[in-house]
N, C-alpha and C positions, 0 to 999 in steps of 0.2 A: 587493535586489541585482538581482531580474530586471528592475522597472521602469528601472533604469538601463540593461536589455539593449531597450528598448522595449515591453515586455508591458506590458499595462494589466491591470489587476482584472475580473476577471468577473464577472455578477451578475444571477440570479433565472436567466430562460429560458434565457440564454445559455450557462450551465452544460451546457446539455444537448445543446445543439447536435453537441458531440462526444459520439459516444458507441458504448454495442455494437451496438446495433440498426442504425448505419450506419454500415457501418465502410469504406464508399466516400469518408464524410466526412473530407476532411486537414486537418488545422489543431489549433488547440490554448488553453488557456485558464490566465491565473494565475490560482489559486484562493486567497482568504484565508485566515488561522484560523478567521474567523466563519464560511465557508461551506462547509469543509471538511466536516468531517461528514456534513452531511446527502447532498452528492454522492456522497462514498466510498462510504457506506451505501448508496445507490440504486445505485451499482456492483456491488457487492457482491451486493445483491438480485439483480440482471438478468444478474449475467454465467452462463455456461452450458459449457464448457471447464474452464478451471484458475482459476484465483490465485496468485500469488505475492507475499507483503509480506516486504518485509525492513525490518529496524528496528533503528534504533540503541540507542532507549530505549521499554521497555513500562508502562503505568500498570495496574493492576489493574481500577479503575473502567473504563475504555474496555475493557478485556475482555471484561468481565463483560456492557458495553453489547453488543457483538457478537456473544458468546455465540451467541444464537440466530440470527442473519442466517450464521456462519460454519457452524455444525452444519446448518442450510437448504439452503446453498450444497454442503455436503458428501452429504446423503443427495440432492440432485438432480442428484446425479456428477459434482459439479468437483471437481477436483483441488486440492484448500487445500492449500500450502506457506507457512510462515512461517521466515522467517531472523531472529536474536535475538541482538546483544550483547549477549554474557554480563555483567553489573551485576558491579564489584569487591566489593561486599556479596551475599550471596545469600540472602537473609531469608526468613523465608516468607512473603510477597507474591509473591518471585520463582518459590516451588514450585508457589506457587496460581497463577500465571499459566500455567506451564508443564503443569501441571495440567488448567487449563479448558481451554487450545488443545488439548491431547491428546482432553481430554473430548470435544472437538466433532467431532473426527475430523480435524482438522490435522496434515501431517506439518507437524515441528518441528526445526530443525536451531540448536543453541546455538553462536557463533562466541566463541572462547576468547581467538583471538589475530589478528587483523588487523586492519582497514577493516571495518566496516561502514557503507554507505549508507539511508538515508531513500529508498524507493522501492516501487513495487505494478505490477505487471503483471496486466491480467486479458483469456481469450482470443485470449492471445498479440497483442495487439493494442493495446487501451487501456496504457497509461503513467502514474504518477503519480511525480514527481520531484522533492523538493526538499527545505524544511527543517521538514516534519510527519510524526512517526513515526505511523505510522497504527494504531497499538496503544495509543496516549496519545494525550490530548485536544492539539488543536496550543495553544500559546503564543503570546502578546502577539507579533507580527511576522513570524510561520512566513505559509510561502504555499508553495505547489506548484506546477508544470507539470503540467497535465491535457492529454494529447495523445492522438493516434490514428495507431502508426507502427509497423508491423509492424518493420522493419527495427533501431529503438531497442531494440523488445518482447524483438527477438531476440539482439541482444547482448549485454543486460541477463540475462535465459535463459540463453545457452551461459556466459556468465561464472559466471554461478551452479553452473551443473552443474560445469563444469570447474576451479571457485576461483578462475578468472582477477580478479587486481586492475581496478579498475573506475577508468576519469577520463574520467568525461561533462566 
């Protein structure tokens, strides 16, 4: 969908170009399923502030992967927030999920009934936007918007706090 908006695919150095440590840099990158991960993850390492993931759908296995980069992230004082649609099943993979994000010091807010989005804010600053829940491993043709935009960071943010419906 976004290559149809003109974004190309990003890839190896260029991933990094946008990022925390320069946040005078504007611009922004689509990122694949194949190369998701390992960027988020380095995100996640380096950011120094907050977090914020919200997610449509969570896997256990990527949990368990992040485990310890989110529990990192939390005893070096960011602020972990996770938003989570509630699954119509709630099995217990869904407790153990709910579980290990508690464990790691995440606050954790369950959405019962609306919209949720596929998105991550970190340092009120960095952006991730698209069709890879960052709690599950991305799928065959997921890809994200990796940008750098206080202004996105912050409507994304006040919408959360306030339950405002969201249409990026």
């Amino acid at each position: 969908e976004y290559k149809k908006l003109g974004y190309e695919m990003a890839k190896g150095a260029d991933l990094l170009l946008v990022g925390l440590k320069d946040e005078s840099h504007e611009g922004g990158h689509l990122v694949s399923n194949s190369e998701f991960s390992g960027v988020f993850d380095t995100d996640l390492r380096e950011c120094s502030k907050s977090v914020l993931i919200s997610c449509t759908w969570v896997k256990i296995s990527r949990v368990r992967w992040l485990k310890d980069a989110l529990r990192d992230a939390v005893n070096r004082g960011v602020a972990v927030s996770v938003i989570i649609k509630q699954p119509s099943a709630q099995g217990t993979e869904w407790h153990a999920v709910l579980g290990i994000l508690k464990d790691a010091g995440c606050s954790v807010e369950v959405i019962t009934d609306g919209a949720v989005l596929d998105y991550a804010v970190f340092d009120d600053t960095l952006v991730w936007y698209g069709t890879i829940s960052a709690l599950a491993f991305a799928r065959k043709g997921d890809c994200a918007l990796r940008f750098a935009s206080r202004e996105v960071a912050a409507t994304l943010l006040k919408a959360q706090e306030t339950g405002t419906a969201l249409s990026l």
